[in-house]
C-alpha positions as CSV (number, residue, x, y, z in Angstrom):
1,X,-26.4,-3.5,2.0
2,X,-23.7,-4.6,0.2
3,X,-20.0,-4.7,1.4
4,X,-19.1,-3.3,-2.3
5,X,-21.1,-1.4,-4.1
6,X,-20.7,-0.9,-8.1
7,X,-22.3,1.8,-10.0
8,X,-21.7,2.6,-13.8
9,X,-21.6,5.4,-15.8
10,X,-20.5,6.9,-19.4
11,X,-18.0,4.0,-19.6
12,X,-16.7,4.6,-15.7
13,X,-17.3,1.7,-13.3
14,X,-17.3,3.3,-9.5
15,X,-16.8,0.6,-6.7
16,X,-17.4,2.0,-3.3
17,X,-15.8,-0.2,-0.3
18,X,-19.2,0.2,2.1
19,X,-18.0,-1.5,5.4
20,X,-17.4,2.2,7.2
21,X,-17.9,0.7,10.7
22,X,-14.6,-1.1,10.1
23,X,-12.9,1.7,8.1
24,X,-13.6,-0.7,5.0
25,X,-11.1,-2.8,6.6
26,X,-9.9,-5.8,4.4
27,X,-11.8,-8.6,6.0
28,X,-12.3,-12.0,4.6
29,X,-15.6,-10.7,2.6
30,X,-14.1,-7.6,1.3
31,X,-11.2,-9.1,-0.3
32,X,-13.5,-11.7,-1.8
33,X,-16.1,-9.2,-3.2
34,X,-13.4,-7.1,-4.5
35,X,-11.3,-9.9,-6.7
36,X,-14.9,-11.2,-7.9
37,X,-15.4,-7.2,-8.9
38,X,-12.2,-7.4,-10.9
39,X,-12.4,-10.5,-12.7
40,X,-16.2,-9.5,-13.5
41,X,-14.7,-5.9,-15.1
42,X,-11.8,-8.0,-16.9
43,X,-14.2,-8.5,-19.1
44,X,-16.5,-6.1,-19.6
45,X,-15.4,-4.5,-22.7
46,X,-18.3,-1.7,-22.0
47,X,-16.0,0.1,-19.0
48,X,-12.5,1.7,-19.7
49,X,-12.0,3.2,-16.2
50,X,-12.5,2.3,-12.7
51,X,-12.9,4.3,-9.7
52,X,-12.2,3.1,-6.3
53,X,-13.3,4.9,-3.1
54,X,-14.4,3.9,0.6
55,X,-18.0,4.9,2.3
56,X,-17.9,7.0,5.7
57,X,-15.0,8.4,7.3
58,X,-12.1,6.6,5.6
59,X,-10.1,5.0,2.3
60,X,-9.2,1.9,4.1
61,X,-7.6,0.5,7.1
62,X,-5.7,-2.4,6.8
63,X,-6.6,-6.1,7.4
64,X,-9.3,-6.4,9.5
65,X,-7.1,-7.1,12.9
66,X,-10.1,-8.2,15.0
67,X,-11.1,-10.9,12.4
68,X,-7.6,-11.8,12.0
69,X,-7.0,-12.4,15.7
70,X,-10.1,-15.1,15.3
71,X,-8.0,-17.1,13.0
72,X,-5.2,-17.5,15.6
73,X,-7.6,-19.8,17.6
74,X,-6.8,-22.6,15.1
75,X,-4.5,-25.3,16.6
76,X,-2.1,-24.0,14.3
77,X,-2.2,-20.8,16.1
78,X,-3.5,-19.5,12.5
79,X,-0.3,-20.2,10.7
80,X,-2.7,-21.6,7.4
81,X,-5.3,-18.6,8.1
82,X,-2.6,-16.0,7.9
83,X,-0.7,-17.5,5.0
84,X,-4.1,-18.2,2.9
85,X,-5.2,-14.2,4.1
86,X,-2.1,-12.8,2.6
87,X,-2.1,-14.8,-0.8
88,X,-5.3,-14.1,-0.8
89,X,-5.0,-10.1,-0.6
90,X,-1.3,-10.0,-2.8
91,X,-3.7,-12.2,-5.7
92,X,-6.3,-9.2,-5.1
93,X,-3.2,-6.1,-5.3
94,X,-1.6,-7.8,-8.5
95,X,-5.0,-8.2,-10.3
96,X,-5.6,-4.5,-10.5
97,X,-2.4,-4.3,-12.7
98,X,-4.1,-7.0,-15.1
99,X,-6.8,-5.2,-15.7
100,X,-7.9,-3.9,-19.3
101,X,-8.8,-0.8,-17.2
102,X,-6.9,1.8,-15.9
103,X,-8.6,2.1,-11.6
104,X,-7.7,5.1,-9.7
105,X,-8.4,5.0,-5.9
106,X,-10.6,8.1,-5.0
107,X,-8.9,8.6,-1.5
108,X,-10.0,10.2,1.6
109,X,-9.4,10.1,5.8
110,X,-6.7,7.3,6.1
111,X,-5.2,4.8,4.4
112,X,-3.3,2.3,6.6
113,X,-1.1,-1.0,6.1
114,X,-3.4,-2.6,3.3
115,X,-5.1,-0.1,2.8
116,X,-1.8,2.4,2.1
117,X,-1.0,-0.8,-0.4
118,X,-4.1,-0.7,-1.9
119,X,-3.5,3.2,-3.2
120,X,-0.1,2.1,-4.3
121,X,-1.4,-0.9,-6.6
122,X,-4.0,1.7,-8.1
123,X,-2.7,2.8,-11.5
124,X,-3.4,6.6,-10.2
125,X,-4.7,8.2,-7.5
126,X,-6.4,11.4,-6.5
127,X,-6.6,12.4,-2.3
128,X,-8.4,15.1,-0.2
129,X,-6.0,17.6,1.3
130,X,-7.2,16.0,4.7
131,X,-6.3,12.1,3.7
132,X,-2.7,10.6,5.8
133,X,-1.2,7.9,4.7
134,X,0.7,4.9,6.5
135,X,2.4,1.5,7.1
136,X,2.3,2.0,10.4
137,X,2.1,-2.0,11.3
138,X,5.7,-1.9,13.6
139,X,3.6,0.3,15.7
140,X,1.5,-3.1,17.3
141,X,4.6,-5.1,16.2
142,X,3.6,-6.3,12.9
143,X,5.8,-5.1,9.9
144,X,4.1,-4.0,7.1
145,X,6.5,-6.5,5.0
146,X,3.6,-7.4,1.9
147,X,2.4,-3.6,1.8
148,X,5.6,-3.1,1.3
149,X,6.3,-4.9,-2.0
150,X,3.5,-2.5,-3.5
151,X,5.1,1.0,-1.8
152,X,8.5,0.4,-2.5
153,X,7.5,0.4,-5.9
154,X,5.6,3.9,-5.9
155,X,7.8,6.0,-4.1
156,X,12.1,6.3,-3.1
157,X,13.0,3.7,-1.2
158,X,14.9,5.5,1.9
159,X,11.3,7.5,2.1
160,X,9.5,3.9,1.7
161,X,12.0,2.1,4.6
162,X,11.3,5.4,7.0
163,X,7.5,5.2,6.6
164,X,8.0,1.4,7.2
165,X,10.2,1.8,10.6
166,X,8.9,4.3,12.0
167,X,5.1,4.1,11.7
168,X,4.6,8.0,11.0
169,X,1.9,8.9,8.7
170,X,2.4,11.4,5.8
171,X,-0.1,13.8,4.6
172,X,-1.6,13.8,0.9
173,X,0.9,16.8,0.3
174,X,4.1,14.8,0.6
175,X,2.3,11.5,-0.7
176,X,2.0,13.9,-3.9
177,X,5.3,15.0,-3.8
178,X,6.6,11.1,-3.4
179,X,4.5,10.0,-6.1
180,X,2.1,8.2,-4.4
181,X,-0.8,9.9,-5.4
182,X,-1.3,11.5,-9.0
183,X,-3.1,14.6,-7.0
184,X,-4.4,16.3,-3.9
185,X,-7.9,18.3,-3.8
186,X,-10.2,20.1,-1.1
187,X,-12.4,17.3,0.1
188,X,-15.4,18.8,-1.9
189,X,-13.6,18.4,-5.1
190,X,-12.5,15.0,-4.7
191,X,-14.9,12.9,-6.2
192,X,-15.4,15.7,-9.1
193,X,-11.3,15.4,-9.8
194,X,-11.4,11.4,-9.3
195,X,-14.4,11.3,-12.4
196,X,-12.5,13.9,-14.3
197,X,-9.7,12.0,-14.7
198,X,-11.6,8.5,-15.2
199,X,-13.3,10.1,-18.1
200,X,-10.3,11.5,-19.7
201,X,-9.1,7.8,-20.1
202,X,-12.2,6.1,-20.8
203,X,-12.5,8.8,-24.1
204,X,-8.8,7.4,-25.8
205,X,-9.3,4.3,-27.8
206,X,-9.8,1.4,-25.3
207,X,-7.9,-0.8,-27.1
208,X,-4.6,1.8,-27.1
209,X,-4.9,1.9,-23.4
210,X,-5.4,-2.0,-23.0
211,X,-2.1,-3.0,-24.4
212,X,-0.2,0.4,-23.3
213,X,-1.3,-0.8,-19.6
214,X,-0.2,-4.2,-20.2
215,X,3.1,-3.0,-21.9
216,X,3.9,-0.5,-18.9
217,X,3.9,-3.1,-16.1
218,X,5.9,-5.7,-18.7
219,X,8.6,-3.4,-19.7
220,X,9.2,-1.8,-16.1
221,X,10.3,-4.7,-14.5
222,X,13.2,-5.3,-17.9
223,X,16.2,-4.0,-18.6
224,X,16.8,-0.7,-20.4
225,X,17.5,-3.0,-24.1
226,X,15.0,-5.9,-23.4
227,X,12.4,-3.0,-22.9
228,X,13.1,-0.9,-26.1
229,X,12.7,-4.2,-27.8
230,X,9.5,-5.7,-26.3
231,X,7.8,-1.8,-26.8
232,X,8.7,-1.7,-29.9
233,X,6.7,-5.0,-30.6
234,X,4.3,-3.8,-28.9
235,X,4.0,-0.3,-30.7
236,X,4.2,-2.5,-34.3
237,X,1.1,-3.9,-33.1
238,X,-0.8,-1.2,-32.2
239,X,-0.1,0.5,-35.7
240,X,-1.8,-1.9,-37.5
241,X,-5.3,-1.8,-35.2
242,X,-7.6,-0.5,-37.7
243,X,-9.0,2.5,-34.9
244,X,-5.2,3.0,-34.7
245,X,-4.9,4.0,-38.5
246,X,-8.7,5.9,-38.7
247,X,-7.4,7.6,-35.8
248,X,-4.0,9.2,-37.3
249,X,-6.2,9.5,-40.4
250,X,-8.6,11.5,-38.8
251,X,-5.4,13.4,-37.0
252,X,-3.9,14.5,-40.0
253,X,-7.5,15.7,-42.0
254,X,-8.5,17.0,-38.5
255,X,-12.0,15.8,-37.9
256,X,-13.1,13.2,-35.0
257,X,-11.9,9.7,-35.5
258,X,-14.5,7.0,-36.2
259,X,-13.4,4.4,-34.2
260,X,-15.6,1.0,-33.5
261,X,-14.4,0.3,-29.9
């Protein structure tokens, strides 16, 4: 059985993390088969949305701690391991921003350390009502300093430096009202709410959502002036896409837009 299953449908590509004996912990081969998922999907111009979720009882764990102890039995005492794990896994969080398609993590049980920064590099995110959330490394002695980079960027940052301190987890009601999740769902909804919204995207003009993706991470990390600039660009380019101009055509005479992509 595979660590990462894929499975398509009407333009929606559903990965499943399927390692539920280790909470779909981020081991060595999960972190491989999901970047070779992603830069596969890159380019598949046939999927506009991407779900995310985890097999059996949780989202995701973490690193995988038991493999990671392993890699301290080097003579280095696993300084390369760890520093080759951890590019590894940041390569893996920053790719899902790349994408053409916008991925939302379909979230459930827990979702710890890596696995807390794995929700946050989503571009949305739907949980159960039953789903905590945590960086809750300082609790063995391990800041969660890299998950960090990718939560301190979702939600305020005295809220971010708390979760980080203390360890406590917070439930998918106050991950909502943080902004770490889009939206929170009785357990027998979630999957339902997680394809609802992938389909809602993958209807819009691909195209329009490719470079409004790619815009959104530019122009949030520029000033207020460099941004109205750059988005403007951007928006003069997307004007002059020919589904861009059949689809404010059809707008205007009210009738479906006939778009090639």
């Amino acid at each position: 059985m595979a660590i990462l299953e894929r499975h398509d449908s009407d333009a929606v590509a559903h990965l499943t993390m399927n390692a539920p004996e280790r909470l779909n912990a981020l081991s060595d081969e999960m972190l491989a088969a999901l970047q070779a998922q992603f830069d596969t999907l890159r380019d598949d111009r046939s999927i506009r949305a991407i779900i995310l979720s985890g097999a059996g009882k949780a989202f995701c764990a973490g690193h995988d701690l038991k493999q990671m102890t392993q890699g301290r039995q080097a003579e280095d005492g696993g300084k390369a391991y760890f520093a080759d794990l951890f590019t590894r896994c940041a390569t893996m969080m920053q790719t899902i921003s790349t994408l053409p398609q916008p991925v939302i993590a379909q979230v459930h049980g827990i979702a710890t350390a890596a696995g807390c920064q794995l929700v946050a590099s989503c571009d949305m995110a739907v949980a159960d009502t039953e789903t905590r959330f945590g960086v809750n490394g300082v609790n063995i002695g391990l800041f969660c300093s890299t998950p960090m980079v990718a939560l301190s960027r979702n939600i305020p940052r005295k809220k971010a430096f708390e979760m980080l301190t203390t360890g406590r987890f917070i439930p998918a009601a106050e991950a909502e009202s943080l902004g770490l999740v889009n939206r929170v769902v009785a357990p027998d909804q979630l999957a339902r709410e997680a394809r609802t919204l992938a389909l809602a995207v993958a209807e819009k003009l691909g195209a329009a959502v490719q470079i409004g993706k790619r815009a959104f991470y530019d122009q949030i990390q520029m000033p207020l002036d460099q941004a109205y600039d750059y988005t403007g660009a951007v928006m003069v380019e997307n004007m002059l896409y020919r589904d861009t101009i059949e689809g404010i055509s059809a707008f205007i005479e009210k009738r479906s837009p006939d778009w090639d992509q």
